[in-house]
C-alpha positions, 0 to 999 in steps of 0.5 A: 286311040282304040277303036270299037272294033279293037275292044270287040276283038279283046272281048271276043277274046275273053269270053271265049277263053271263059268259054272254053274254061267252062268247058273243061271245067262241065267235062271234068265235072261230067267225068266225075258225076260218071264215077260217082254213079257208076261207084252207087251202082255197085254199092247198091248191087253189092248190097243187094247180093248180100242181101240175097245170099244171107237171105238164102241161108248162106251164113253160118253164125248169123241169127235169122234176125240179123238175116232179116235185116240185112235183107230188108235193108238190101232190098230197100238198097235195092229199091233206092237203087232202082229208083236212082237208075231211073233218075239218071235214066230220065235225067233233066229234062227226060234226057237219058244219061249214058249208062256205064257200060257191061257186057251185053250192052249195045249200040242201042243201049245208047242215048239216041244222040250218043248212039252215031258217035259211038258208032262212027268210033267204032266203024273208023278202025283207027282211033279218031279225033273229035273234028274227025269224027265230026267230019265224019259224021257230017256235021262240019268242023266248026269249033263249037260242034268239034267241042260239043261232040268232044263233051259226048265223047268224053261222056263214052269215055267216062261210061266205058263204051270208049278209050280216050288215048293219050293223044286225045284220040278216041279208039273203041272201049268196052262197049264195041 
C-alpha cells in the first residue's frame, strides 16, 4: 500500500522537474528576446544613419525626393525606436529590462537588481558559479535563489555585460 507521504514525494518530484523545465525553458526564451532587441536596435540605428547620410547630401544619383524620403522614414524609424527603447526600459510592470551593453556603459546603467551580480562577477577575478556568486553575495545557496540568480546571470550574459564559459561559470564580459 502506498502511503500519503510516498504520493507527496512523487508529486513533489514532478512538480519540480516541471518547474526546473520551465525554467530552462523562461531562460532560453529570455536569451532570444535579448537577440532579438538588441538585432532592432541596430536596424533602427542603421536606418537612422542612413537617413542622416543621404540627408546631408552624401548620395550621388539619388533624386532630392528619394532624399526625402528615405529621411522621413529614418526619422520615423527613429522615433519607433526611441519609443521601443523606452518600452523595453519600462518593461512590465516599470521594471528595466538589462540594456545590451557598448561602450561607455557602467554599473550603474545597470537595473538596480542586476547592478551586485554584475558586480560580485567582476570583483571575483576568477570566474564564478551562480551558487558562488549567491554565496557571495549573501543570499544563501538555496536552489530556488541559486536559479534565480542563474536567470540574471543568463540576462547579463545574453546582454553582453557577462561571459558564460563552458562550464557554466560566469567571468567578466563587455560590460567591465
Amino acid at each position: 500500500m502506498v502511503s500519503v507521504d510516498q504520493l507527496l514525494d512523487a508529486r513533489e518530484v514532478a512538480v519540480r522537474a516541471r518547474v526546473e523545465g520551465l525554467r530552462e525553458q523562461a531562460g532560453r526564451v529570455a536569451v532570444e528576446l535579448a537577440e532579438a532587441e538588441s538585432a532592432l536596435e541596430r536596424v533602427v540605428i542603421t536606418k537612422a544613419t542612413l537617413a542622416a547620410v543621404l540627408a546631408e547630401g552624401g548620395c550621388v544619383g539619388v533624386s532630392p525626393q528619394a532624399v526625402d524620403v528615405l529621411a522621413a522614414a529614418g526619422a520615423a524609424a527613429g522615433e519607433a525606436g526611441a519609443a521601443a527603447a523606452a518600452a523595453a526600459a519600462a518593461g512590465a510592470g516599470g521594471v528595466r529590462r538589462v540594456s545590451v551593453w557598448r561602450a561607455g556603459l557602467g554599473g550603474v546603467d545597470l537595473p538596480v537588481k542586476y547592478r551586485p551580480v554584475w558586480q560580485a562577477v567582476c570583483d571575483a577575478g576568477v570566474p564564478l558559479r551562480a551558487g558562488q556568486v549567491a554565496a557571495a553575495l549573501g543570499w544563501g545557496t538555496d536552489r530556488t535563489v541559486v536559479e534565480g540568480l542563474r536567470y540574471r546571470l543568463k540576462r547579463l550574459v545574453a546582454a553582453g555585460w557577462l561571459t558564460e564559459l563552458a562550464s557554466g561559470a560566469f567571468a567578466p564580459g563587455g560590460g567591465s
